[in-house]
Structures are given as structure tokens and as C-alpha cells.
N, C-alpha and C positions, 0 to 999 in steps of 0.2 A: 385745372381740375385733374388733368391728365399725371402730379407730382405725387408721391409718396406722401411727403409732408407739406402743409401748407402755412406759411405764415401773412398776418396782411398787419398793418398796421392800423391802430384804432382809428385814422380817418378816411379807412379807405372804404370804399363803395363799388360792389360785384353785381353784375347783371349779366344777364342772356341779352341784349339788345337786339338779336337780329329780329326777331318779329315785325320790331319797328320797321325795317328794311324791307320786309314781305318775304324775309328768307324764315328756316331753322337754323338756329346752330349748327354748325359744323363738326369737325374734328372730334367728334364723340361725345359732343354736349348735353344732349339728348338724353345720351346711356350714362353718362358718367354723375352728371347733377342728381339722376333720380336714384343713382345708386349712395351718392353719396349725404343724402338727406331723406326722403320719402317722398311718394308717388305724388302727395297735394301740392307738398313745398315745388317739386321739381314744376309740374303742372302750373302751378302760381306764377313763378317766375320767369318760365317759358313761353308762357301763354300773354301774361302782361311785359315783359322784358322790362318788370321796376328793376330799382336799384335796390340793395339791403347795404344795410350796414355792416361793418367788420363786427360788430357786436351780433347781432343779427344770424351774419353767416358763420362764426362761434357755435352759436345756439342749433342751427340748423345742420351743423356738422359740414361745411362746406371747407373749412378754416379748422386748424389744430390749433391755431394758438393766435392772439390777438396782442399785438405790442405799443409800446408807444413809440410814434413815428421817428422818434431820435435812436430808438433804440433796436429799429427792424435789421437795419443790416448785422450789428451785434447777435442778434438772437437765431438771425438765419446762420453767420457765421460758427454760432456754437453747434447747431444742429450738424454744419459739416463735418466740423471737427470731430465731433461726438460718433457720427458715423464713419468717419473716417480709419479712425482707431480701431473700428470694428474688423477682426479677417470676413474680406471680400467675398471668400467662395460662403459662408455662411451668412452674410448677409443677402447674395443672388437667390440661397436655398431657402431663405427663412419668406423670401418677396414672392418667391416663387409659389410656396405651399400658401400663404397666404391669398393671393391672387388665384392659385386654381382652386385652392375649398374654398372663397368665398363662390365659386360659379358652379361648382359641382356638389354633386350631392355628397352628405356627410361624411355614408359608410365610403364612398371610395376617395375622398378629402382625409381620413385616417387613414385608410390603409396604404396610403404613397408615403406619409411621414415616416416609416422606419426605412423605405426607402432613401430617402433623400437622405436618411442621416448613415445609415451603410455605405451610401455612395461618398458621403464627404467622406468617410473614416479609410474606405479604398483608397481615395485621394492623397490624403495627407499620410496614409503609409507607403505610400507609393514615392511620396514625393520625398519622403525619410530616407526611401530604399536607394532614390538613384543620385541623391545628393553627392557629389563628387567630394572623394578626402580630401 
């Protein structure tokens, strides 16, 4: 849950287990499940540690994308590639505004985006400037 993008293949099957074990989840389960579906879904599957379906956690927003199991490695491959291609300091920037306006509040989730983009543009004249002939 802790990835950017998520892909699972149509026969896989996602669960919270640890209840069964008389623990919680760990590693940020807790916050990260209910952020990334809603308060009943997360509450549901925390509470009972079932399993869902990759169609299931699709629906629930757990999962970006749902494939078929011959074809998972292909599809997470293209996702690399696709962000690969991407320049790196704008995609840190784009993760970054993303990740703190979804936690903070609106007006100050806008008003850091002309920052972050005056910063890259420092950046990349800067990095024009000291380019060696």
C-alpha cells in the first residue's frame, strides 16, 4: 500500500491478516488502507482480516490496475518504463505536492505549487549555467 502505483493480477487476493494473529497491522496499514479506500472499507477489512479480490480491491481503490496473471510482469514493466522516461526532479516534485496537499489543507496545498515549480526552473537554469563547454 506503501507504492505510488499498484498493480495485482486478477487472481490475487489482499487482506489485513493480522487481526487473525491478535496483532494490527503494521508498517502503516492502519493509515494507509483507510486513506486509500474509505473509513467502512478500511474498518471492514481490518476488523475482519477477509480477503478481497483483485477485482474487489480495483473497485475499492486499493489497486490501479488489475491484469491478467500472464501479463502482470508486462504491465508493471511498462509502468517503469513509462516513468522512467519521465525527468526525475519533476517527477520527486509532482509526488511531493501530491503527497503533502493530499494532508494539508487546500489554500496552503496551492500556494507551495508555484513554488515547487520556480524551484525546478532555478534548477534547471542553474544546471544550463554551470554545464562545462
Amino acid at each position: 500500500m506503501a507504492c505510488d502505483i499498484r498493480v495485482a493480477s486478477e487472481d490475487a487476493l489482499l487482506s489485513q491478516p493480522e487481526i487473525n494473529l491478535g496483532i494490527i497491522p503494521g508498517a502503516g496499514g492502519t493509515q494507509r488502507l483507510t486513506r486509500l479506500t474509505n473509513l467502512g472499507i478500511s474498518k471492514e477489512l481490518i476488523l475482519t482480516g477477509k480477503q478481497v479480490s483483485a477485482k474487489a480491491a480495483l473497485e475499492y481503490g486499493i489497486v490501479n490496475r488489475v491484469v491478467p496473471k500472464h501479463a502482470l510482469e508486462y504491465e508493471v514493466m511498462r509502468w517503469v518504463k513509462e516513468l522512467a522516461s519521465k525527468p526525475p526532479l519533476t517527477l520527486m516534485l509532482a509526488k511531493y505536492a501530491i503527497n503533502y496537499g493530499y494532508e494539508a489543507p487546500i489554500w496552503s496545498a496551492l500556494s507551495n505549487e508555484p513554488h515547487y515549480s520556480a524551484w525546478q526552473y532555478r534548477l534547471r537554469m542553474h544546471r544550463r549555467v554551470s554545464r562545462p563547454s
